[in-house]
ChimeraX commands (.cxc) that place a marker at each C-alpha (Angstrom):
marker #1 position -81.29,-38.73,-62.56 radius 0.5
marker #1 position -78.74,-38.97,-59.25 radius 0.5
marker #1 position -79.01,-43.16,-59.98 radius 0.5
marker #1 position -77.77,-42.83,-63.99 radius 0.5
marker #1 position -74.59,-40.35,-62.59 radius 0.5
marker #1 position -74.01,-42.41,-59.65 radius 0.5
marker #1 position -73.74,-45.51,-62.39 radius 0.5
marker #1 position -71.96,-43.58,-64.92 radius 0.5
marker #1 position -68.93,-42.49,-62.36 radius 0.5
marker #1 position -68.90,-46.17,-60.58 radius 0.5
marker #1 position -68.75,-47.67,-64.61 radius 0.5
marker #1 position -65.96,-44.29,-65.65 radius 0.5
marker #1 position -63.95,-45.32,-62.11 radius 0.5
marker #1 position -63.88,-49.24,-62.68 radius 0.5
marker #1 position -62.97,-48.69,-66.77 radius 0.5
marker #1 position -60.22,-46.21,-65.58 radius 0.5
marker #1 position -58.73,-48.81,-62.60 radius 0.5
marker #1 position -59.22,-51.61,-65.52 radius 0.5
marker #1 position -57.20,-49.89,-67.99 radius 0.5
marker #1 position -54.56,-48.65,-65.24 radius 0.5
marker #1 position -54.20,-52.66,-63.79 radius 0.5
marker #1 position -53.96,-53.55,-67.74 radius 0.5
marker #1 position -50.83,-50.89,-68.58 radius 0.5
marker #1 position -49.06,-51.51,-65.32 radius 0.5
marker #1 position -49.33,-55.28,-65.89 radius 0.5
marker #1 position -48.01,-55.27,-69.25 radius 0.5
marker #1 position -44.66,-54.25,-68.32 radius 0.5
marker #1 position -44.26,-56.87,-66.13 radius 0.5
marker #1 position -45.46,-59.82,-68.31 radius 0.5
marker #1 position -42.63,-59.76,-70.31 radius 0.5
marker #1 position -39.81,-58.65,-69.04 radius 0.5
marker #1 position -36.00,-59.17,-71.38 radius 0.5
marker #1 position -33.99,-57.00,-69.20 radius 0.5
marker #1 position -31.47,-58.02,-67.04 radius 0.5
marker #1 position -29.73,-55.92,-64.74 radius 0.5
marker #1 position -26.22,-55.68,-64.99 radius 0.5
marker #1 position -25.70,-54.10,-61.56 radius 0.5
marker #1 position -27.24,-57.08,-59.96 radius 0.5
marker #1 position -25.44,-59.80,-62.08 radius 0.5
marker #1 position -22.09,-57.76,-61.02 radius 0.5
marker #1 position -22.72,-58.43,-57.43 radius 0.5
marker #1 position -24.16,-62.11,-57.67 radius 0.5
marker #1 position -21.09,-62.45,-59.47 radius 0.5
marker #1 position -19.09,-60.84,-57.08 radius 0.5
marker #1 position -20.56,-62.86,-54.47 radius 0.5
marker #1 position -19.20,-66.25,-56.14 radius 0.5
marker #1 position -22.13,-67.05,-58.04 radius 0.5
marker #1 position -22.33,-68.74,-61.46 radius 0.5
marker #1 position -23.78,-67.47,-64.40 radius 0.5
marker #1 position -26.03,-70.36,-64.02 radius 0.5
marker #1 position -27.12,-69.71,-60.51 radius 0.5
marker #1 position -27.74,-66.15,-61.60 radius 0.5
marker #1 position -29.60,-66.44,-64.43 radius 0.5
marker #1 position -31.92,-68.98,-61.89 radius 0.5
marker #1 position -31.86,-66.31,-59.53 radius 0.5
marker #1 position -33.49,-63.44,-61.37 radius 0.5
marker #1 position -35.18,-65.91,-63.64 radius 0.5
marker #1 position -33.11,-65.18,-67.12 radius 0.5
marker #1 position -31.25,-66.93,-69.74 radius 0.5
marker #1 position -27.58,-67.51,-69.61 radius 0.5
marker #1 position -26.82,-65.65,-72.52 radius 0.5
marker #1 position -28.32,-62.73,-71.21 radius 0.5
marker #1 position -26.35,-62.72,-68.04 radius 0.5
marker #1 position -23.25,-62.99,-69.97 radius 0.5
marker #1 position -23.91,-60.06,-71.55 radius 0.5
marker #1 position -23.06,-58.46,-68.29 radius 0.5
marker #1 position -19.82,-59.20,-68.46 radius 0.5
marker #1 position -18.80,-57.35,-71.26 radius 0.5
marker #1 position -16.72,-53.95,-71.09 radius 0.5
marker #1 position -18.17,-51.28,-68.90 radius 0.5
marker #1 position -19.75,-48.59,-70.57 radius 0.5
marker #1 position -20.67,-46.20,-68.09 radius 0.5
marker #1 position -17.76,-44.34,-65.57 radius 0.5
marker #1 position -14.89,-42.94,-66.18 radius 0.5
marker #1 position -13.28,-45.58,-67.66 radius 0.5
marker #1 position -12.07,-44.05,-70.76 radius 0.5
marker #1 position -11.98,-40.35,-70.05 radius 0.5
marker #1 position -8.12,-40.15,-70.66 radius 0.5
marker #1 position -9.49,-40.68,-74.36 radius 0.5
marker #1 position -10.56,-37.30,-74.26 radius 0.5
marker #1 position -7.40,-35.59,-74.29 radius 0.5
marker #1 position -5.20,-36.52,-76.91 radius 0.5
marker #1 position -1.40,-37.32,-75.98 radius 0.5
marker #1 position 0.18,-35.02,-78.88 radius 0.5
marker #1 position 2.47,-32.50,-78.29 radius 0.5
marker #1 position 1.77,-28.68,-77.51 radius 0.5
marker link #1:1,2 radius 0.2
marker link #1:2,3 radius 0.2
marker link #1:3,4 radius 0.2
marker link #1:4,5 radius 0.2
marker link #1:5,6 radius 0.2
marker link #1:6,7 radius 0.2
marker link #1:7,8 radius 0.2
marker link #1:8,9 radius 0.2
marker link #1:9,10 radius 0.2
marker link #1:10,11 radius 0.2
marker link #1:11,12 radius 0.2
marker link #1:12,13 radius 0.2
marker link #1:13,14 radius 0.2
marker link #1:14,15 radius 0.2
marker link #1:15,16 radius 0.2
marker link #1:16,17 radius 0.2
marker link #1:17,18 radius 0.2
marker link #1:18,19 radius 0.2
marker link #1:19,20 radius 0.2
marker link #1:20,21 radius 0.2
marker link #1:21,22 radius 0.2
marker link #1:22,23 radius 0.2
marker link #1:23,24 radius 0.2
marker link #1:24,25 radius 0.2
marker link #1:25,26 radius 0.2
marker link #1:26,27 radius 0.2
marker link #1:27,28 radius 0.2
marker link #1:28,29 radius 0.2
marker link #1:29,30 radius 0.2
marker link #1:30,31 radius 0.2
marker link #1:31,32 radius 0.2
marker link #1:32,33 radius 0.2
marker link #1:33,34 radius 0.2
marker link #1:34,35 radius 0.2
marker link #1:35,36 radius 0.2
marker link #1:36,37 radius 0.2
marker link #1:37,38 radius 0.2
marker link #1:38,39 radius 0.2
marker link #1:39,40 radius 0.2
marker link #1:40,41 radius 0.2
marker link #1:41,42 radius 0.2
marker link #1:42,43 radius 0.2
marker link #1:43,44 radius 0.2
marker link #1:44,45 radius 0.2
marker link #1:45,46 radius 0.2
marker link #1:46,47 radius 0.2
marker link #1:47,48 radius 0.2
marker link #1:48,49 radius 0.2
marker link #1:49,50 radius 0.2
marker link #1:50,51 radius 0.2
marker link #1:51,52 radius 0.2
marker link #1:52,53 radius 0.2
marker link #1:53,54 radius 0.2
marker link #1:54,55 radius 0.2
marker link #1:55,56 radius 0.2
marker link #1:56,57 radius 0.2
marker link #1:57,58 radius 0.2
marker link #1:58,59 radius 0.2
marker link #1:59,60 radius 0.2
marker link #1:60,61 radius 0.2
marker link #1:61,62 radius 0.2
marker link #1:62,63 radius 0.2
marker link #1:63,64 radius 0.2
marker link #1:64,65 radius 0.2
marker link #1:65,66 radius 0.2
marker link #1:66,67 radius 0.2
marker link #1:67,68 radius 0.2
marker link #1:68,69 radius 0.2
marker link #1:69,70 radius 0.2
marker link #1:70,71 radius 0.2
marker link #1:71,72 radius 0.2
marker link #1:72,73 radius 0.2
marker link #1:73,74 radius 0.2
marker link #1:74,75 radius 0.2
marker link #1:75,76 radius 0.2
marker link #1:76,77 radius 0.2
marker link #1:77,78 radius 0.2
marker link #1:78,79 radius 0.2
marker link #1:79,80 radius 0.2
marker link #1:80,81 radius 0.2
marker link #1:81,82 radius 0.2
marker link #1:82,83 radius 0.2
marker link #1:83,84 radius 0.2
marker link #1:84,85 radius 0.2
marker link #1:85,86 radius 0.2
view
């Protein structure tokens, strides 16, 4: 009776650490996201798009995207108070 609960735990552990390695493996498989923090400082740094995109193991196109208009900051909070008169 101890042997079949001793097997049933080892069997519950191993399909638990199976299905963990499987769901934290997935992510990385496949991964289409580039960070834009790190392309601003390769480019920065003097680095093409090229090298980048060799560095960090993406496509051109996708470290272009990078340098598009920032969208985070405070870049455009003087939109939030409208110049009219009071």
């Amino acid at each position: 009776m101890v042997d079949s609960f001793r097997l049933l735990g080892i069997t519950a552990a191993l399909g638990t650490m199976i299905i963990a390695a499987g769901l934290s493996g997935c992510s990385s498989i496949s991964s289409d996201h580039v960070d834009c923090n790190v392309v601003k400082l390769q480019a920065e740094s003097g680095r093409t798009d090229s090298e980048i995109a060799s560095a960090i193991g993406a496509s051109v196109d996708d470290v272009a995207k990078c340098h598009g208009a920032e969208k985070s900051g405070n870049k455009s909070s003087g939109d939030a108070v409208p110049n009219a008169p009071y």
